[in-house]
C-alpha positions in Angstrom: 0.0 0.0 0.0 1.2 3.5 -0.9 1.8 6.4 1.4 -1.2 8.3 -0.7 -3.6 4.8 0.0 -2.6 4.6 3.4 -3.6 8.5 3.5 -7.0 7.6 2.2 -7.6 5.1 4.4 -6.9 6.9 7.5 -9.1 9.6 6.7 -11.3 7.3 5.7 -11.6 5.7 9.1 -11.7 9.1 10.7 -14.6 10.4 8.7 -16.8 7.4 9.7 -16.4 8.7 13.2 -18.9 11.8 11.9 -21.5 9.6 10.7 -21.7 7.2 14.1 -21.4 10.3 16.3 -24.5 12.0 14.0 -26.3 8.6 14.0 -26.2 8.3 17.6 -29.1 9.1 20.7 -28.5 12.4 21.6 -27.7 11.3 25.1 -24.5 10.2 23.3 -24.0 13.1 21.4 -24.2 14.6 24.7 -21.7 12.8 26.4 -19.4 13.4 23.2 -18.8 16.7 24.0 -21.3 18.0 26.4 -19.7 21.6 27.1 -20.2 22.0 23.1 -23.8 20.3 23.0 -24.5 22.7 25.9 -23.4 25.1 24.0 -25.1 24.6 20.8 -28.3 24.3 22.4 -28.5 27.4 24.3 -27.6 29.6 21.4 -30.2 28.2 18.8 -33.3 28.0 21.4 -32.7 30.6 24.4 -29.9 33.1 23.7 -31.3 34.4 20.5 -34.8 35.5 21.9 -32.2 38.3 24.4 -30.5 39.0 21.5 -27.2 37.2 21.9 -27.3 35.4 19.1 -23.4 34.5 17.9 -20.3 33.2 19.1 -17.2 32.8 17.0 -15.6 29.3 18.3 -13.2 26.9 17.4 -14.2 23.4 16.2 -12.0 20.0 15.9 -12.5 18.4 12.6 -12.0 14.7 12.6 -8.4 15.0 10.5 -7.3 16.2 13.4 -6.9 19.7 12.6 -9.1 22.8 13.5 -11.5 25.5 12.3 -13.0 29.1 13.3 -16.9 28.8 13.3 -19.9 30.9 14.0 -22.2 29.8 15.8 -24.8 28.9 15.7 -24.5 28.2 12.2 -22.7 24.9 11.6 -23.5 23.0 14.6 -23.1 19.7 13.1 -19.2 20.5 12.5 -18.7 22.0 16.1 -20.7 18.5 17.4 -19.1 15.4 14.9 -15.9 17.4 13.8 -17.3 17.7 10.2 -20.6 18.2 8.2 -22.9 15.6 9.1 -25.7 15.4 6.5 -24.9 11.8 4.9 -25.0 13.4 1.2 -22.0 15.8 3.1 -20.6 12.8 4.4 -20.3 10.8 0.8 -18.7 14.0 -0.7 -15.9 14.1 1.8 -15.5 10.6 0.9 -15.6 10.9 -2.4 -12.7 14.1 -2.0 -10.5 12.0 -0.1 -10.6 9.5 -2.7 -10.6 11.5 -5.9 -8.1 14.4 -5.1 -4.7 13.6 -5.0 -1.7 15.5 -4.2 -0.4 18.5 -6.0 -4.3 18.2 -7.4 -5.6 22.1 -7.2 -9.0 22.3 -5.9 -11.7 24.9 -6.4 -13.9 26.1 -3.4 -16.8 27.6 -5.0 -18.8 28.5 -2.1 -16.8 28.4 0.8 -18.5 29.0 3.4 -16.6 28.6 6.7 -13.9 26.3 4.7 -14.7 23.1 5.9 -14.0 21.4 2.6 -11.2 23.9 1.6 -9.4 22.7 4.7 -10.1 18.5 4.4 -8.7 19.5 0.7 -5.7 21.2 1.6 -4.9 19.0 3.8 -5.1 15.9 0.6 -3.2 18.3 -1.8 -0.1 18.4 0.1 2.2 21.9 0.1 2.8 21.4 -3.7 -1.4 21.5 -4.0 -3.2 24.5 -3.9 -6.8 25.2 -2.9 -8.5 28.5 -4.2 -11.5 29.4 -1.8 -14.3 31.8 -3.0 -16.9 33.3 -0.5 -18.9 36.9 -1.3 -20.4 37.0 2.1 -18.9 39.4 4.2 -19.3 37.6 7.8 -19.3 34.2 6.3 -15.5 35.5 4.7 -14.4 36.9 8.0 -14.1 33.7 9.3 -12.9 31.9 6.0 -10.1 34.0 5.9 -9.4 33.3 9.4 -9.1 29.4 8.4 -7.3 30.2 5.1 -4.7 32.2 6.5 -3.5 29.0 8.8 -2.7 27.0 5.4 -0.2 27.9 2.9 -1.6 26.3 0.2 -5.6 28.2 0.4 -6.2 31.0 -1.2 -9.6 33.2 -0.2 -11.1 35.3 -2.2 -13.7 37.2 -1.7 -15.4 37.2 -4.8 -18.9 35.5 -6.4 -18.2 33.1 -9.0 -20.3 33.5 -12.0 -20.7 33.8 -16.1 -19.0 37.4 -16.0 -16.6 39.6 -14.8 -18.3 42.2 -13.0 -20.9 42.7 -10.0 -23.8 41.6 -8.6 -26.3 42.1 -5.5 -25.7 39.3 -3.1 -28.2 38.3 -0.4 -26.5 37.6 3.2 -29.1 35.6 6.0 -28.4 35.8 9.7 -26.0 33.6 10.6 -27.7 30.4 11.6 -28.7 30.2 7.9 -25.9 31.8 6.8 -25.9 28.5 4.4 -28.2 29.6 2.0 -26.2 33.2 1.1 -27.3 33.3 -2.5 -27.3 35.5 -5.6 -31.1 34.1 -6.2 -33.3 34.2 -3.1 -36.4 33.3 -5.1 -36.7 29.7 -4.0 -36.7 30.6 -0.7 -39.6 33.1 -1.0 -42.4 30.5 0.0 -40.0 29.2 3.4 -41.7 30.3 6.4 -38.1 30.7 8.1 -37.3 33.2 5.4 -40.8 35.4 5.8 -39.3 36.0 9.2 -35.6 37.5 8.4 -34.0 40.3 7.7 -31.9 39.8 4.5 -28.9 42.2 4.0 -28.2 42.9 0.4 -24.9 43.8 -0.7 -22.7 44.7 -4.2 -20.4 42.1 -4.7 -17.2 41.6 -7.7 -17.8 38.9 -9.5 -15.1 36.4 -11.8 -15.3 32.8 -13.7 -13.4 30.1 -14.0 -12.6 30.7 -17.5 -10.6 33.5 -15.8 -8.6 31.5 -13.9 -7.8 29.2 -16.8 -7.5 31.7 -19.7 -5.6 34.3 -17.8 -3.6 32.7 -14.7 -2.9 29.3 -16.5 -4.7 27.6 -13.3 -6.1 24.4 -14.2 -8.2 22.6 -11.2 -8.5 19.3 -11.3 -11.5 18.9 -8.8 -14.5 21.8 -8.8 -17.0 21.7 -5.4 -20.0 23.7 -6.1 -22.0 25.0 -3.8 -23.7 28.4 -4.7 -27.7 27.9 -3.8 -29.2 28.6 -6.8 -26.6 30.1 -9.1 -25.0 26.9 -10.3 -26.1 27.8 -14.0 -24.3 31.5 -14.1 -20.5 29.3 -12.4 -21.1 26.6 -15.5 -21.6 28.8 -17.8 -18.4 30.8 -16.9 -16.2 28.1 -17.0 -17.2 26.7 -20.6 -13.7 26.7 -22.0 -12.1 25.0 -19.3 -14.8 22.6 -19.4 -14.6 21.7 -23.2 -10.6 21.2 -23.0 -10.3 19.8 -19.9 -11.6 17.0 -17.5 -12.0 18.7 -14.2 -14.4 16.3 -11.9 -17.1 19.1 -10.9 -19.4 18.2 -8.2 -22.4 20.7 -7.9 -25.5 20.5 -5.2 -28.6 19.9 -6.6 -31.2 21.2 -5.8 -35.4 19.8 -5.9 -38.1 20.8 -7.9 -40.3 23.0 -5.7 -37.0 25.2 -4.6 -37.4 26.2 -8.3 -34.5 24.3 -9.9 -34.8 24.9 -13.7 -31.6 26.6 -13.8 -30.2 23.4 -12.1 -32.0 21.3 -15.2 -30.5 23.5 -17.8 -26.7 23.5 -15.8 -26.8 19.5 -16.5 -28.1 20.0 -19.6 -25.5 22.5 -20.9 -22.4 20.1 -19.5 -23.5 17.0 -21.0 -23.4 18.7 -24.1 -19.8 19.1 -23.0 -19.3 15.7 -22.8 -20.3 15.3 -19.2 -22.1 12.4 -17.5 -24.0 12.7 -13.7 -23.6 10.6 -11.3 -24.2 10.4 -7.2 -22.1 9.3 -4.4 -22.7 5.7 -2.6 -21.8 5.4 0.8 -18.4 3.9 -0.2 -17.6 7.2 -2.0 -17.4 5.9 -5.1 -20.2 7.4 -8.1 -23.4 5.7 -9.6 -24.5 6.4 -13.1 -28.2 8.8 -12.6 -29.9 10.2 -15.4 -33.2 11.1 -13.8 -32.1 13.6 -11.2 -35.9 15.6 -10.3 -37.2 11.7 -9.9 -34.4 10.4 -7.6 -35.0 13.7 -5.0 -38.8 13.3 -5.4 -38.8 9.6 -4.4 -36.2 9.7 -1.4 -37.9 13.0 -0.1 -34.2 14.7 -0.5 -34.2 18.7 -0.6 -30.7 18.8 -2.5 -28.4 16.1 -3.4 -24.7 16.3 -4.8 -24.3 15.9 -8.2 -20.9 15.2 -9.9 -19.6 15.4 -13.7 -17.3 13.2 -15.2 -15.8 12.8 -18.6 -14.5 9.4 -17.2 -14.8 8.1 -13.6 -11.2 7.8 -11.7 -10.7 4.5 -9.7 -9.4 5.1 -5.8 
């Protein structure tokens, strides 16, 4: 077995640690770290209603390393050491078995930095991971995680099918998640009637940018832009005609008004794209019928990844 296998395997192990702690009673989630539970709990039912409603802390991921979050926005990672949904869970998989060292790796909706950080630490000091978050609190703290690895760049930039700006939509921070440039699908969300949405001017760039004027080829693209997935695909059209990059993108279901999702898989299969999903071994399934697959598991998103050809672990 080779140092990079042995790598994989190790992580591997460690990540399943995240899915039994976020399977478990929450008597043992508890006992897992009950300051933190505590914690957690107090800021998303009591403290909020007096008006104290964040708290910047520091979280263990299961690699071992650490992260500045807000809470109480990603309370799974501050809990399990990483992001907990099982469709989350099959992507980090799928990452540590698809992106190798030296690989670069594109962030496109960072958030915190969770999966720039599990990347940087695959891609090694000759790797580089380029990390791009427009939302001004959700950056703060990215570029507090960035600036603890060499190898991640932040930017705080929208990604999309034009160099320019935009109006971006920030959320308080417990669903700071769902920062979008499209706040449409949301409109119907009885959480959303309720909040205050701050709307600010942000720069805007593409991928083609990257490729056609820095000579930075990615060989892994994560996705994850609530709603403007279209605008980031169709930016990066040259780079996805002559090259292979394995894209992942989150997918989003029918009543959260996903037609520009539809036409995004659309417009890369023309490019010679196929879609899969990720099995719980991290490894990809062929799926054709996307809308059907979310309808009949009840799933509000799922990850979807392109691949010219699939790349064996």
């Amino acid at each position: 077995m080779t140092s990079n296998e042995m790598n994989q395997k190790l992580l591997a192990e460690q990540l399943s640690q995240v899915a039994r702690i976020a399977h478990s009673s929450k008597l043992k989630r508890l006992l897992h770290h009950p300051l933190n539970y505590a914690r957690t709990v107090l800021l998303r039912k009591w403290l909020p209603s007096i008006g104290n409603k964040e708290r910047d802390k520091r979280a263990q991921l299961f690699f071992g390393e650490s992260m500045m979050i807000t809470l109480p926005a990603a309370t799974d990672i501050y809990l399990t050491g990483g992001k907990s949904h099982p469709s989350e869970i099959r992507l980090a998989l799928f990452i540590i078995k698809q992106v190798g060292i030296g690989n670069t790796f594109l962030d496109i909706g960072a958030h915190f930095g969770y999966f720039s950080l599990l990347a940087s630490r695959i891609v090694g000091k000759s790797g580089k991971v380029i990390a791009y978050e427009p939302g001004q609190k959700t950056y703060r703290i990215l570029q507090q995680n960035a600036a603890t690895r060499s190898n991640i760049v932040a930017v705080q930039n929208a990604v999309s099918n034009a160099v320019g700006q935009l109006t971006f939509y920030e959320f308080p921070t417990l669903y700071s998640e769902y920062n979008s440039l499209a706040i449409a699908q949301f409109e119907t969300e009885d959480w959303y009637k309720s909040l205050k949405v701050e709307q600010t001017i942000v720069p805007t760039t593409t991928i083609d940018t990257l490729f056609l004027k820095q000579d930075i080829i990615p060989q892994f693209i994560k996705i994850d832009v609530e709603g403007a997935e279209l605008q980031v695909i169709e930016g990066g059209q040259q780079l996805f005609q002559q090259q292979a990059p394995i894209v992942v993108m989150e997918y989003l279901e029918p009543k959260r008004k996903n037609e520009t999702h539809q036409q995004a898989v659309d417009l890369m299969k023309t490019w010679g794209y196929s879609t899969y999903l990720i099995n719980e071994e991290g490894q990809l399934t062929p799926i054709d019928k996307l809308d059907e697959h979310l309808l009949t598991n009840k799933l509000e998103s799922e990850n979807v990844v392109f691949c010219k050809a699939i790349r064996r672990p």
